[in-house]
N, C-alpha and C positions, 0 to 999 in steps of 0.2 A: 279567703279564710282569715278569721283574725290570728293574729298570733300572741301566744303568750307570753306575760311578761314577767308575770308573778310565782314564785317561787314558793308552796306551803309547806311549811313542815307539820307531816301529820304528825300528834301526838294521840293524849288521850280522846277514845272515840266519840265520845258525847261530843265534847269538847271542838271538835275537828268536822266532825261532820255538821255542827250549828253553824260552822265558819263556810262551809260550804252551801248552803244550804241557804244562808243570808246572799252572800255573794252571789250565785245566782238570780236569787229573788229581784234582788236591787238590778242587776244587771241586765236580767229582762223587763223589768219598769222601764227603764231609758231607753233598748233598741226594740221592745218588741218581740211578735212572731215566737219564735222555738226557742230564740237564743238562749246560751249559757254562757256562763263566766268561763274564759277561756285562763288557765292556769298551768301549770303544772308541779306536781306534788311530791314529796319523798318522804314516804311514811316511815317515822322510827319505830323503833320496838321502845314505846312509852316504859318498859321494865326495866330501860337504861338507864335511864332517868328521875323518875318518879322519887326511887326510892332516897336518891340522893339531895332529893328538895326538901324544907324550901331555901335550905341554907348554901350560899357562893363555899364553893371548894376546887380543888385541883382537879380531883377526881371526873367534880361535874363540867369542869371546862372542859377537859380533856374530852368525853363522851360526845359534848354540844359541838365543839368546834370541828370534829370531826362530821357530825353530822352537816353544817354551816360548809366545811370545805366541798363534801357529796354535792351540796343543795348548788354549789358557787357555779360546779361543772357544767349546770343545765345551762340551756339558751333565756336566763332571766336577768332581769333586770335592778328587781325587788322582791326582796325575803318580807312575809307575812308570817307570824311566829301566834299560833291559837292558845298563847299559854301568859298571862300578861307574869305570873311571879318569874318564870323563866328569860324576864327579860333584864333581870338584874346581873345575870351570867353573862345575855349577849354584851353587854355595855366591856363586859372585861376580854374578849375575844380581839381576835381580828378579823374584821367583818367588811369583804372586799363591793357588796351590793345594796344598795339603797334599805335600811331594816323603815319597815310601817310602824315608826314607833310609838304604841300608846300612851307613855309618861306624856312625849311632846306633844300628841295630840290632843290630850286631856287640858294640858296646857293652856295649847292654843283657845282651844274651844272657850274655858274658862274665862280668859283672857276679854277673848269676841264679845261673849256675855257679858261684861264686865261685873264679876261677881269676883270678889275677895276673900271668900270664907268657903270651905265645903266641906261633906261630913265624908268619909272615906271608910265605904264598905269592900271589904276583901275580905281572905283569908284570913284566918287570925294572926298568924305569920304577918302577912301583908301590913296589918289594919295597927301592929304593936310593933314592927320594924320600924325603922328609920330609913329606908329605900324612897317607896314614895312620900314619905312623909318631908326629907332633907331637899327631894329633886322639888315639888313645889313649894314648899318655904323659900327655897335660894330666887324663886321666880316670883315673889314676895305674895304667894297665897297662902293664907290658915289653914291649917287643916286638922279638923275637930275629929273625934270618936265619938260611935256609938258607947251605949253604958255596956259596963263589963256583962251583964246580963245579957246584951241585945246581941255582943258581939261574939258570944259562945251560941247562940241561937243563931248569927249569920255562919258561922264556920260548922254547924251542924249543917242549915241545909246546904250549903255546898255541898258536903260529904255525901248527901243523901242524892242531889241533882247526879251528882259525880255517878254515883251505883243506881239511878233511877230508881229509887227505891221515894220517892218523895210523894206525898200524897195531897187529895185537894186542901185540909185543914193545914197544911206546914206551908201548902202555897201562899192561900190565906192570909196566913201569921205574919209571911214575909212578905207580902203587899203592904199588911197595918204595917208593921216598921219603917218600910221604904215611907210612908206614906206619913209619917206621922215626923221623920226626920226633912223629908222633903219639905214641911212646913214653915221649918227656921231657915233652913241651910240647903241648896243644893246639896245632892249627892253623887258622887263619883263610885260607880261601882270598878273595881279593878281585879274580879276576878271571874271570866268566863261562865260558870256554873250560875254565877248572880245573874250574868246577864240573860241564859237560854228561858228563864221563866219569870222574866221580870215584867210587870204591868207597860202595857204599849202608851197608856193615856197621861202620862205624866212628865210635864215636861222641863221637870227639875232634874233629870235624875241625867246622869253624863255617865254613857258607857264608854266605855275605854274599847272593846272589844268592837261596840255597833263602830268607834269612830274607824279604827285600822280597819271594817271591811268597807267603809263609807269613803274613803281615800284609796282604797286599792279599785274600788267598782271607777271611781270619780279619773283615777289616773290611765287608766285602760279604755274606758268610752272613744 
């Protein structure tokens, strides 16, 4: 029986179950047969939370850390977190188990690529913070925005992905963008909702979310 190593914290349900749902997938490409990704999981009540993002507070460390101590208890090795803006909190915690972190894997990847510039699709939170924008500048890469127009159209459809409420013309629309930015500049998307309905044929585009299940499938085989 394999055993588990990986620690999820469930959040929001789209969100969480896309993380699942990958993980498996990938997991059975490499053994085969029936297999699943073997994990184990501590679903929060996402309503602790949520309402407290996207901005670092006491409040929210206090809620997170507490969840982070629960998750520590299991027999894991490595915390997997399906929330990439929630991972500005972990950074301020104390976090006793290996976290899958997307900033650094983004990083890395970039890095491998050897590409210097990228365009940085998130939240709008995300996309107009200084978070990822300060962690890959210190690691001496650019990082460009979408136009104010393109970036109120990506933080719409998240919202829409978020409440399934999105339809094929909005999918569409956010293809052309990804597709149309892709052209100058890789893009880094760094917020889960981007990632569940993003074009598979493209291979400028750096998920942040595909790389943390692509490292947790790769560490467990």
């Amino acid at each position: 029986m394999s055993k588990a190593t990986v620690g999820l914290l469930g959040l929001g349900s789209r969100s969480t179950l896309y993380y699942i749902k990958e993980l498996n997938r990938l997991y059975n490409q490499k053994k085969g047969g029936y297999s699943t990704f073997p994990f184990v999981m501590l679903n929060a009540d996402f309503d602790t939370i949520n309402p407290l993002l996207p901005n670092t507070s006491e409040a929210l460390d206090t809620v997170v850390q507490t969840y982070i101590d629960e998750l520590e208890k299991l027999s894991i090795t490595t915390i997997l977190i399906p929330n990439i803006t929630l991972h500005e909190t972990i950074d301020r915690l104390d976090v006793q188990r290996k976290i899958l972190h997307p900033l650094a894997l983004a990083v890395e990847k970039i890095i491998e690529q050897e590409w210097s510039t990228i365009v940085l699709f998130g939240s709008l939170h995300s996309m107009e913070s200084n978070y990822i924008r300060s962690y890959f500048n210190a690691k001496g890469i650019e990082v460009q925005l979408p136009s104010q127009e393109d970036r109120l159209f990506i933080d719409d459809f998240r919202k829409q992905t978020y409440s399934e409420t999105e339809t094929p013309n909005l999918i569409a629309s956010y293809h052309s963008i990804l597709n149309k930015y892709t052209k100058i500049f890789p893009v880094v998307l760094a917020c889960t909702e981007l990632s569940i309905l993003k074009p598979t044929d493209n291979n400028r585009i750096i998920d942040m979310a595909q790389l943390q299940i692509e490292k947790a499938v790769s560490e467990t085989v």
